[in-house]
C-alpha positions in Angstrom: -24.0 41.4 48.1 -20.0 42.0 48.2 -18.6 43.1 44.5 -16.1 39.6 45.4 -20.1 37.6 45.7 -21.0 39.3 42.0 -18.0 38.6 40.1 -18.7 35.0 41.5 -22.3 35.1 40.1 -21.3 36.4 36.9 -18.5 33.3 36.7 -21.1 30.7 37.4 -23.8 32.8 34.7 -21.3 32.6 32.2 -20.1 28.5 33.1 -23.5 27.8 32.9 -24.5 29.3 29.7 -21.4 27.9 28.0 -22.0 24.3 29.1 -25.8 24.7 28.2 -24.6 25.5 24.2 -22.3 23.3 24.4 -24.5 20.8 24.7 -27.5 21.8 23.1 -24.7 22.8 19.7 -24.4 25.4 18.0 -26.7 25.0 15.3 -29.5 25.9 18.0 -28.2 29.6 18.3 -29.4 32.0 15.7 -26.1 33.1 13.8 -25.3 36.3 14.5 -28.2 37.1 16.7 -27.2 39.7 19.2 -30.7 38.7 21.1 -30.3 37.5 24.8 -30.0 33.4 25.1 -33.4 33.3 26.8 -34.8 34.9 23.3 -32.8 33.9 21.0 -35.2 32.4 17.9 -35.1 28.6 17.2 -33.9 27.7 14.0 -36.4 28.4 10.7 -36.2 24.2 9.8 -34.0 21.1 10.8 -30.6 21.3 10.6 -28.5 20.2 7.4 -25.8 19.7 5.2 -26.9 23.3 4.0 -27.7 25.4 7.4 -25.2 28.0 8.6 -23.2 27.3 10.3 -23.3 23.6 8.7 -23.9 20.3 11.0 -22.1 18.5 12.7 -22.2 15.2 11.3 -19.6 13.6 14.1 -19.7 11.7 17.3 -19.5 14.5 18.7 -22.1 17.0 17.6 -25.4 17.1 18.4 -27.7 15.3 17.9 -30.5 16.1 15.4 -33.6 16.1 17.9 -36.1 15.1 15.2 -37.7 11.6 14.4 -36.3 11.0 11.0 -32.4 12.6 10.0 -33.4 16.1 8.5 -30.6 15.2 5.7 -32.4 11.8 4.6 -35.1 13.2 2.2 -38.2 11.0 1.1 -38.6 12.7 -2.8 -42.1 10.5 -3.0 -43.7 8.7 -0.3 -42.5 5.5 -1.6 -39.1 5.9 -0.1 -40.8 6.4 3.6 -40.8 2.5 4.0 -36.9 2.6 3.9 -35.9 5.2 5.4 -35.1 3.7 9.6 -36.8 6.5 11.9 -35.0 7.8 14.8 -31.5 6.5 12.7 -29.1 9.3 12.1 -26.2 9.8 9.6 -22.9 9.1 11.1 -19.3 10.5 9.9 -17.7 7.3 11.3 -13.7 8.4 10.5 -12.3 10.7 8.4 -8.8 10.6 7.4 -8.6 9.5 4.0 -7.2 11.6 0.6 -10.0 10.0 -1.7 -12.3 7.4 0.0 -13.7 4.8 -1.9 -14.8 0.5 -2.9 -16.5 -0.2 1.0 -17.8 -3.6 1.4 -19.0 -6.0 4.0 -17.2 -9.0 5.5 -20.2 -10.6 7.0 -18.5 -13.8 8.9 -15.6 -10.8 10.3 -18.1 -8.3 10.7 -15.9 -5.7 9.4 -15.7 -3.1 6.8 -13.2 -2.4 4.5 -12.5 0.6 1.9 -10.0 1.8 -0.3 -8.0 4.9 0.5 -7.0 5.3 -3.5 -4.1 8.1 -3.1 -2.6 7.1 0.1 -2.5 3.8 -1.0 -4.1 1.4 1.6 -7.0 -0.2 2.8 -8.7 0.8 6.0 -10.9 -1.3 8.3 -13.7 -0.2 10.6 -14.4 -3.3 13.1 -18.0 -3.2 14.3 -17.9 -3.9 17.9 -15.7 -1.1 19.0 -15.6 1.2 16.1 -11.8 0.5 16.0 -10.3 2.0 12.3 -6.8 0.6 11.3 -4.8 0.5 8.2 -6.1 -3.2 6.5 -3.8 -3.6 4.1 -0.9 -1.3 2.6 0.1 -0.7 -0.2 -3.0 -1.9 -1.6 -1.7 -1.1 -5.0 -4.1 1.8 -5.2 -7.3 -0.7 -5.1 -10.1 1.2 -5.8 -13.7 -0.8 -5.6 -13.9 -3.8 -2.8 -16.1 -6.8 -2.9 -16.9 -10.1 -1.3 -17.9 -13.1 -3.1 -20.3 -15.7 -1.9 -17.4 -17.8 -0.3 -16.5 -15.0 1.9 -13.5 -14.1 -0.1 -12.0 -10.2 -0.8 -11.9 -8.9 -4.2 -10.4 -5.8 -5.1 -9.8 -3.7 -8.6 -6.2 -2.5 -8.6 -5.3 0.6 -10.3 -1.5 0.4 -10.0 -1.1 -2.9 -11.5 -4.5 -2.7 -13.6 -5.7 -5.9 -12.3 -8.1 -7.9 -10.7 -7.3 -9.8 -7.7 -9.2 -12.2 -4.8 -7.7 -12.7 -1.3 -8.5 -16.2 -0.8 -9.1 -17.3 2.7 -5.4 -18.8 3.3 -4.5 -15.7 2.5 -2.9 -16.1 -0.7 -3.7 -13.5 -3.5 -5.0 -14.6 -7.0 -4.9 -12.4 -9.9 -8.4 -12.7 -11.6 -7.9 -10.7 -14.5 -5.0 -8.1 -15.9 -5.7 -8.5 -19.7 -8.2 -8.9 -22.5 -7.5 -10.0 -25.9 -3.6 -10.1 -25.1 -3.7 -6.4 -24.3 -3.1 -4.5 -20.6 -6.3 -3.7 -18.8 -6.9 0.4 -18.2 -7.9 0.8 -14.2 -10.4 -1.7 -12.9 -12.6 0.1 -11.0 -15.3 -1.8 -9.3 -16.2 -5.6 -9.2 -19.5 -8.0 -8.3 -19.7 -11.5 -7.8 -22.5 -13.7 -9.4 -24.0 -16.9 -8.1 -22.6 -19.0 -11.0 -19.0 -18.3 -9.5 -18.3 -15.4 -11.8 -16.7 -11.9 -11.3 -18.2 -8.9 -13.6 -16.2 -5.7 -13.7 -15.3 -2.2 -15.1 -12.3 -1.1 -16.7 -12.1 2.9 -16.7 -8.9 4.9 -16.8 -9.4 6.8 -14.0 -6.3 5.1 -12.5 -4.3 6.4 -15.4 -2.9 9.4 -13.3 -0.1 10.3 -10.7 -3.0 10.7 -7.7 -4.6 7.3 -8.3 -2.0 5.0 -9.8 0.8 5.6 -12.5 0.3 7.4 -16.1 1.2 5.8 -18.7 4.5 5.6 -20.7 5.7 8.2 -22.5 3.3 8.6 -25.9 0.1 6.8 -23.9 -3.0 8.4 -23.8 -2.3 10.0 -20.5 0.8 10.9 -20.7 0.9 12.1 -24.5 3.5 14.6 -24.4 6.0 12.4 -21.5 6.6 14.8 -19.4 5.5 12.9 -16.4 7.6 10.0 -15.0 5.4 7.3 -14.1 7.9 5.4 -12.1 9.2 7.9 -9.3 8.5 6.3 -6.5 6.9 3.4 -7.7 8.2 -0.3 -7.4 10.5 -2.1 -9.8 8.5 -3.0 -12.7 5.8 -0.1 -12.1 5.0 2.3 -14.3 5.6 0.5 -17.6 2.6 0.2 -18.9 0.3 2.1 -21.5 -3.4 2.7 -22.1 -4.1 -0.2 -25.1 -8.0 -1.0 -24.9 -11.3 1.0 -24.8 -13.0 1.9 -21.5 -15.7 -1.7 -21.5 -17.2 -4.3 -19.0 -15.8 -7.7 -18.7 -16.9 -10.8 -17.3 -14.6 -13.5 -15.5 -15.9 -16.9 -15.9 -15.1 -19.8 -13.8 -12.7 -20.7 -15.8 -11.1 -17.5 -15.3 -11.5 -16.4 -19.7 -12.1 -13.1 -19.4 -15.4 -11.8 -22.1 -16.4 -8.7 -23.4 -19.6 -7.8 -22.2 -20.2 -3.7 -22.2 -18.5 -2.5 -25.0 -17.6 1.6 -24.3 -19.8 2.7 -27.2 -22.4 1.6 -25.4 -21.5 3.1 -21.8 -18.1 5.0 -21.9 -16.1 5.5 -18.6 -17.8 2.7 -17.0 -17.4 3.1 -12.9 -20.0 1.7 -10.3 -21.9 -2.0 -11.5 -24.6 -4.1 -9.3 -26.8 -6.8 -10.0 -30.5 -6.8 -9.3 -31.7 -9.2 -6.6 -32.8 -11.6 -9.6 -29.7 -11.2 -11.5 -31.3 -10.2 -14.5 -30.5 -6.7 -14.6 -27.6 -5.2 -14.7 -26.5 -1.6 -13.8 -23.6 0.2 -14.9 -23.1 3.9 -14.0 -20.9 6.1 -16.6 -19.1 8.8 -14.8 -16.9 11.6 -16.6 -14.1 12.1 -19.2 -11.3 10.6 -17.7 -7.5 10.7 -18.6 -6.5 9.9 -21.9 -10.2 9.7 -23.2 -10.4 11.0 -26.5 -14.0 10.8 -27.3 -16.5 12.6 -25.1 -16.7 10.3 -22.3 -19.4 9.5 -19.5 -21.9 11.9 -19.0 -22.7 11.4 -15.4 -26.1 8.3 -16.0 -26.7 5.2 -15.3 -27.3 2.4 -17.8 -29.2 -1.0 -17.4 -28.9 -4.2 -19.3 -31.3 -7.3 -19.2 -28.9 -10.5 -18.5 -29.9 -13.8 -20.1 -29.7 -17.3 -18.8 -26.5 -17.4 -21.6 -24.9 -14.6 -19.8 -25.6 -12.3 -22.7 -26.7 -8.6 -22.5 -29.4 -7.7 -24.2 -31.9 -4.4 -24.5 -29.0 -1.5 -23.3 -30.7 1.6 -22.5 -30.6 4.8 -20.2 -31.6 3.7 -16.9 -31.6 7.8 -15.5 -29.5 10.8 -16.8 -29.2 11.8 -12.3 -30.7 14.8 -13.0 -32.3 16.3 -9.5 -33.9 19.4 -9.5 -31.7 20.5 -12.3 -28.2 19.2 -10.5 -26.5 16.8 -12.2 -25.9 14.1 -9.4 -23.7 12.1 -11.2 -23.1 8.6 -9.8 -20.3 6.5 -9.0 -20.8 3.4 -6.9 -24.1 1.0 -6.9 -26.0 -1.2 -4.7 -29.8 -2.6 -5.0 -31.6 -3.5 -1.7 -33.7 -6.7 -1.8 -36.8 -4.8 -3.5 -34.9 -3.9 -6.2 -34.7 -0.1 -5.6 -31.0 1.2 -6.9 -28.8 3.3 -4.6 -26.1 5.6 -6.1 -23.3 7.7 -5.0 -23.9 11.0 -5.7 -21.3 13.6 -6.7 -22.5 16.7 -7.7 -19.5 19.3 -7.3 -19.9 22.1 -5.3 -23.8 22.0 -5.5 -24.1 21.4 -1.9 -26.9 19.2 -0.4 -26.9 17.2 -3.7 -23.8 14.8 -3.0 -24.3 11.8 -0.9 -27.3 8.7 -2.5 -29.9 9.0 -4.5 -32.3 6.2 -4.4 -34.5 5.1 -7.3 -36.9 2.0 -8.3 -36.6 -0.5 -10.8 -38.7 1.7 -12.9 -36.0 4.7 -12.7 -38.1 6.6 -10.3 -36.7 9.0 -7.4 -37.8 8.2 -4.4 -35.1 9.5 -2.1 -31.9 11.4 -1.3 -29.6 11.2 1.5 -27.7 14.4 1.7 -23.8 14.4 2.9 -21.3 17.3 3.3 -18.8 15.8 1.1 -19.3 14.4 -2.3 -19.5 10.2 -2.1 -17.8 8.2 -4.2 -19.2 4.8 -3.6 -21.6 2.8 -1.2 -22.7 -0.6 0.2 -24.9 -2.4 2.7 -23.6 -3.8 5.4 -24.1 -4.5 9.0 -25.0 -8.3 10.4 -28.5 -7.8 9.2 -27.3 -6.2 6.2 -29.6 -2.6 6.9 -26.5 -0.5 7.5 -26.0 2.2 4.5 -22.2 2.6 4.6 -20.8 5.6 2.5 -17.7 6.2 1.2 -17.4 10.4 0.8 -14.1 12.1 -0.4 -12.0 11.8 3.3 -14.7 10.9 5.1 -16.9 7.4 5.8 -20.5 7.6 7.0 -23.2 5.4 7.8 -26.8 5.2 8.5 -29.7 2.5 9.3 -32.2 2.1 6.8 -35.3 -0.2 7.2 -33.9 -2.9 4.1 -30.9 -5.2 3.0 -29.0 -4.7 0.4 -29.5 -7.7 -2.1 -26.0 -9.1 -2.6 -23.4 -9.8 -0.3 -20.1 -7.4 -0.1 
């Protein structure tokens, strides 16, 4: 053999070995291992959100080789009837500043969420995975619903309203005040049979990266040393904080009642329905600007609803405590069997952001683990059994083997 002949061999060794990794991925070579790649160990347990170097949850990366995702994790044996085998966790797009309020347009088959600090509305179209800017400015919209006439409805932080996109594609404003007094930041809205709209009213849009502060002297903007109008719109940045963080209900009629006051769950975010509409759920997330009480702690809360639309029997539903992590939720959705999925945001703990899944009788049954904490969640799909996820810049989605019980 000619040296010209064994530089050639070496070329075609080293081609070879490069396309091999690159498509069995990284993750399958030991890190740091110095071993030859014909002994170089397999990995110690599936891949995750927690491996080193961490996965690659993109079209792109490779695939997870196992039957069930290694980051979907059945806490009891319950939660093996949901999760889809052979379904992995997708990052569909990432992009975003703070992604959040997905929900389903089932006659469109479309997605569409909330990019809060960029201001706009993105779209993911099923049948080509095409994203596009939906709507913009969005007036900081932060949770997105669809009612049962196929019609948007979004919670505005910039303008502190409530608003539907009817299907002429005229906007109505739903709600922007209670009891003759500016609403905080609605956050997140569900529809109910009877034709009403239930939402929350945290100030988490009380701030230059998801709205406007307030005026000088407001709750968050005490000392007024923030301008709340550069580079808003005429007429923006006007307002002031003026009513406790509560619940409200729109009624047909479009009166606006109290129904969660904030003593009973401050910092309201993330609400749902169960599939009978007698419960409700209402997550309470953390302090946010202006509070001057101690604000959420991070739980979920559940109400009985009575045939008057009344809430009665208010009680902890779970503190989101897992494995000593506080997984404190955000967004909410119940499948058909009743069984509540949360967002789960827990910091820096990594592994422990993404869903936690629980049954009507506040019982773990499963985690889905994301490498980015996720602000909100819903089921969509045309059969409804499409988990998407709404995490920090990123959206992601996954199969699972149920519907969700509402639509949007």
């Amino acid at each position: 053999m000619t040296k010209q002949e064994a530089r050639e061999g070496e070329d075609d060794n080293t081609l070879s070995r490069r396309l091999f990794i690159t498509a069995m991925g990284a993750g399958a070579v030991a890190a740091g291992s110095g071993a030859a790649w014909a002994q170089a160990p397999s990995p110690a347990g599936p891949p995750s959100t927690v491996t080193n170097p961490p996965r690659d949850f993109g079209p792109g990366g490779a695939p997870t080789t196992y039957f069930t995702d290694p980051d979907i994790l059945s806490v009891d044996p319950l939660f093996n009837q949901y999760a889809q085998p052979n379904s992995a966790i997708v990052r569909l797009w990432t992009g975003a500043l703070w992604a959040e309020g997905p929900a389903w347009n089932g006659q469109g088959r479309y997605l569409v969420w909330s990019d809060i600090p960029n201001n706009r509305q993105m779209r993911w179209i099923e049948d080509d995975g095409h994203v596009s800017t939906f709507r913009m400015p969005s007036n900081n919209s932060n949770g997105n619903s669809f009612d049962f006439q196929g019609r948007q409805l979004s919670c505005e932080h910039l303008t502190r309203r409530v608003v539907r996109y009817e299907n002429d594609g005229a906007v109505t404003v739903l709600a922007d005040s209670f009891d003759g007094k500016r609403l905080n930041s609605p956050n997140d809205v569900v529809p109910h049979p009877d034709g009403s709209y239930w939402f929350t009213d945290p100030p988490y849009g009380g701030q230059l990266y998801e709205g406007a502060p307030d005026v000088q002297g407001g709750p968050s903007n005490a000392g007024g040393r923030l301008n709340p109008r550069l580079g808003q719109a005429v007429g923006i940045g006007n307002a002031r904080r003026e009513l406790p963080t509560n619940c409200y209900r729109i009624d047909p009629s479009r009166r606006v009642d109290l129904v969660v006051t904030e003593n009973q769950v401050p910092d309201p975010n993330g609400l749902c329905f169960s599939p009978d509409y007698r419960r409700l759920y209402v997550a309470s997330t953390g302090k946010g600007p202006g509070d001057t009480g101690p604000g959420g702690k991070g739980d979920v809360h559940v109400f009985d609803v009575g045939t008057d639309n009344k809430l009665s029997n208010g009680r902890l539903f779970t503190d989101c405590m897992v494995d000593g992590v506080k997984c404190a939720p955000d967004g909410l959705r119940c499948d058909v069997d009743g069984n509540l999925w949360c967002s789960s945001n827990a910091g820096r703990a990594v592994g422990y952001s993404g869903v936690t899944v629980w049954t009507p009788d506040a019982k773990l049954i499963g985690r889905i683990r994301l490498p980015e904490v996720c602000g909100n969640i819903c089921f969509g799909g045309p059969k409804r059994n499409r988990l998407f996820m709404a995490a920090s810049q990123s959206l992601y989605a996954v199969y699972v083997n149920t519907q969700g019980a509402a639509p949007g």
